[in-house]
C-alpha positions in Angstrom: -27.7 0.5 7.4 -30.3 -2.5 8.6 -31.1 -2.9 4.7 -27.4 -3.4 3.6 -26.2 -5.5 6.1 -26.3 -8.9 4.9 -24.8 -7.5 1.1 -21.7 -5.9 3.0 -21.7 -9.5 4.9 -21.7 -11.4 1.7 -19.1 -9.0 0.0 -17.1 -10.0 2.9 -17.6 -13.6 2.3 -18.1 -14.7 -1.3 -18.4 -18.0 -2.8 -16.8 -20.7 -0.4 -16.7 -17.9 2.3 -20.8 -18.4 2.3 -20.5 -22.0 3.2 -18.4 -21.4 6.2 -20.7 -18.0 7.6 -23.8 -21.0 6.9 -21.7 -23.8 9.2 -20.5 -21.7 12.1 -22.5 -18.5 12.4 -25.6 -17.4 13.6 -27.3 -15.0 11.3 -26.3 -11.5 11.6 -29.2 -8.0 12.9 -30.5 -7.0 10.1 -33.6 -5.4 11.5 -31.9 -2.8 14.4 -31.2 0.5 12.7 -27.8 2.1 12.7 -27.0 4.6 15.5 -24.8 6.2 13.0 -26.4 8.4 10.2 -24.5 7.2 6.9 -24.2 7.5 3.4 -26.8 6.0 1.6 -24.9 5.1 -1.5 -21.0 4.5 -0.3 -22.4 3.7 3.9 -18.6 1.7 4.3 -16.7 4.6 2.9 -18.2 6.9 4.4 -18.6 5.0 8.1 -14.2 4.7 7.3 -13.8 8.4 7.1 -16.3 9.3 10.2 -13.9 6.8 11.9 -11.0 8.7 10.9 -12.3 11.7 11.7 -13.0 10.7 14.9 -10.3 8.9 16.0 -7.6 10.0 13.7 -6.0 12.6 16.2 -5.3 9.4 18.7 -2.5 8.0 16.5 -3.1 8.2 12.9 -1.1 10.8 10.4 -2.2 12.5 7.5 -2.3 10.3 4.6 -2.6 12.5 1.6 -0.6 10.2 -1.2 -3.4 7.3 -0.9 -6.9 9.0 0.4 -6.0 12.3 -1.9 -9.3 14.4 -1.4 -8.4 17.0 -3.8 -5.6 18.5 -6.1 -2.7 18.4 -3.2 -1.6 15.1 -3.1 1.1 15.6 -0.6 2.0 16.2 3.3 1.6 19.9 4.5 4.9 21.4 5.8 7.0 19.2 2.9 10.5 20.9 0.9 8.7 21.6 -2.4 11.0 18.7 -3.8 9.5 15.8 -2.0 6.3 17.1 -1.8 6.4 16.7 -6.0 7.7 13.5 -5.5 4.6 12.2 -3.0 1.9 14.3 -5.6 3.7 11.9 -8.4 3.6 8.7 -6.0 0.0 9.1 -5.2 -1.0 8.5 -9.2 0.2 4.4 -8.0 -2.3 4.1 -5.8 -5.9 2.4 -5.3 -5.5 1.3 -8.9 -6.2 -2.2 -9.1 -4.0 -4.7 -10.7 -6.2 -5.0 -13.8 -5.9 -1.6 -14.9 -2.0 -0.9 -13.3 0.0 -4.4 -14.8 3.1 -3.5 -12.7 1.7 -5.1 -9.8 1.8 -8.3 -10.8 5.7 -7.8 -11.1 6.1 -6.5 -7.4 6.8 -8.2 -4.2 4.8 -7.5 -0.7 6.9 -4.3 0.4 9.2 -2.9 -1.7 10.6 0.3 -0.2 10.9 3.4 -2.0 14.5 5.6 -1.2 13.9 9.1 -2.6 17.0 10.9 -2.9 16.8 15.3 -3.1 19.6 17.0 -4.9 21.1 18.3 -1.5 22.0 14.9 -0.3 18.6 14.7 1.8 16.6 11.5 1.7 12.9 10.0 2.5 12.2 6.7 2.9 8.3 5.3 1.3 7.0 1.6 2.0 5.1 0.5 -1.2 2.9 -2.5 0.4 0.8 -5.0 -2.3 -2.2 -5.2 -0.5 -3.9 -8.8 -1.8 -7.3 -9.1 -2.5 -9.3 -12.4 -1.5 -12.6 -13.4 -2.6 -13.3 -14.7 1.7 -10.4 -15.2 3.9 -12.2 -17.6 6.0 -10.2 -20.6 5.7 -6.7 -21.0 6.3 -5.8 -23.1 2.9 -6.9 -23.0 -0.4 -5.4 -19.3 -0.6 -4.8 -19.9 -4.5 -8.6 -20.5 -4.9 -10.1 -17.0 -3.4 -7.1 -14.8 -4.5 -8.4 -12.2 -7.1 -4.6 -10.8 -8.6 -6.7 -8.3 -10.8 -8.1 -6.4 -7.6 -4.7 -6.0 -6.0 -3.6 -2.3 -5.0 -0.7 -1.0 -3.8 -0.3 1.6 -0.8 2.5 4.1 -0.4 3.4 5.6 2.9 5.6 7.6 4.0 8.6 5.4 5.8 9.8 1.6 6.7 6.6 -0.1 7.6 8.1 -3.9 6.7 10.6 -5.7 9.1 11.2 -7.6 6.1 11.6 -5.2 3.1 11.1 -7.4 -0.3 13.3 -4.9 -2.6 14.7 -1.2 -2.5 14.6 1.4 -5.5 16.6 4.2 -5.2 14.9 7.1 -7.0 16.5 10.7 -7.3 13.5 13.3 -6.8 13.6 14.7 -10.1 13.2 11.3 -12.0 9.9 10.1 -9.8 7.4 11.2 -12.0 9.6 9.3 -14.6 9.2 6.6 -12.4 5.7 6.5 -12.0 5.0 6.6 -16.0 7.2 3.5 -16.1 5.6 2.0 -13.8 1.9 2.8 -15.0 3.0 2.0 -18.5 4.8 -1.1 -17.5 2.7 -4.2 -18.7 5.1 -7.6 -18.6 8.1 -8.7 -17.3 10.3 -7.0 -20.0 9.2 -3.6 -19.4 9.5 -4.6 -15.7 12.9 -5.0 -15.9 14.1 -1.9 -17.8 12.7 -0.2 -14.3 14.6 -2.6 -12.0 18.0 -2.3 -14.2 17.1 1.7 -13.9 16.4 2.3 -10.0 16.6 -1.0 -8.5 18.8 -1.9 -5.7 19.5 -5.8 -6.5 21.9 -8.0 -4.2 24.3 -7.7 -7.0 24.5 -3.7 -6.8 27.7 -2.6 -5.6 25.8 -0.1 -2.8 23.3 -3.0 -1.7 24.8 -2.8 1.7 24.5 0.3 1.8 21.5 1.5 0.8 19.6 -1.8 2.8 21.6 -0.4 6.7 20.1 2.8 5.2 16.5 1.7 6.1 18.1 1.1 9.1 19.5 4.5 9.6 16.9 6.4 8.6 14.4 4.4 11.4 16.8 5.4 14.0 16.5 9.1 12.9 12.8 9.1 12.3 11.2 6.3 15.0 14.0 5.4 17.0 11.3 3.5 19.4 10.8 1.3 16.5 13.8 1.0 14.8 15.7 -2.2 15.1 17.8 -5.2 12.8 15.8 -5.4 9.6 15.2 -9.2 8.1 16.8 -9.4 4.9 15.7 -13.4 4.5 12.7 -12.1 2.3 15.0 -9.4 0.1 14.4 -10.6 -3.5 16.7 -10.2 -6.8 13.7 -8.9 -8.9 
């Protein structure tokens, strides 16, 4: 909407951000109305799921676990065992930092190996999405990152080429797994979770469990699979 425009703009570009939209760009329509008939009160939320809608059939999937719309949090078609573990996972997400103190503790993408009882096993990236204040300049970084807005997003399989940690998670012990981490606060707590489900470079299976990301991107996207970057892999 016309009358929002330049409040969306500055949301976009806050403090220093301002400076730079003032140095090197004109000054943005803000008298042409919309085309598109929005939301009064959420017009960028809404605008996001129209697009969606829209376009969503071209190549995006369902994604219940982090844009959960009512009480199933999981994928359709799911073995009742996963789909439990996804309606667990989606309680981690679009939380920000300030109110969900394990991210702080996490890396960029940690991936998420859930293991069923019958040997069967899906693979979840858990990306830190960063929040920034502007990201109009290309240093400074530390002074327009806001830590306390961070979220985290959890998707079903290996969306990093350069995965930052593993846990290894048995079905029946996510929803244990998400209490720890939503009650998780500092580094200590932190590290009873790590010592529990992490997969260090010190575990005797490391080898195994990182080819596994591997293996399972050959069996699910085998257009996409190939050697994974283990240069970023941290000891958490």
């Amino acid at each position: 909407p016309a009358d929002q425009r330049d409040g969306m703009l500055g949301d976009l570009y806050q403090d220093g951000g301002k400076f730079k939209m003032w140095l090197d760009y004109q000054s943005i329509d803000d008298d042409t109305p919309t085309g598109i008939k929005l939301d009064a009160k959420a017009p960028q939320r809404d605008f996001a799921f129209k697009l969606i809608e829209r376009a969503g059939s071209l190549n995006a999937a369902p994604d219940p676990i982090n844009r959960c719309t009512g009480a199933y949090c999981s994928r359709a078609n799911l073995d009742s065992t996963f789909a439990q573990a996804e309606q667990a996972l989606s309680r981690l997400t679009s939380r920000p930092a300030a109110g969900l103190k394990v991210i702080d503790q996490l890396p960029e993408a940690s991936m998420l190996r859930i293991e069923g009882s019958d040997g069967k096993r899906m693979m979840y990236s858990m990306l830190r999405n960063r929040a920034h204040s502007n990201v109009a300049f290309l240093l400074g970084e530390s002074y327009r990152y806001i830590p306390g807005l961070d979220t985290l997003t959890i998707y079903p399989g290996v969306l990093s080429s350069y995965p930052n940690f593993i846990f290894n998670i048995p079905a029946a012990q996510v929803p244990a797994f998400v209490e720890a981490m939503q009650q998780s606060k500092d580094q200590a707590s932190f590290e009873q979770i790590v010592q529990r489900w992490g997969i260090r470079r010190t575990h005797p299976l490391f080898w195994t469990y990182f080819h596994d990301l591997n293996r399972y991107l050959q069996e699910t996207e085998p257009r996409e699979a190939a050697v994974l970057d283990m240069n970023r892999y941290e000891n958490l």
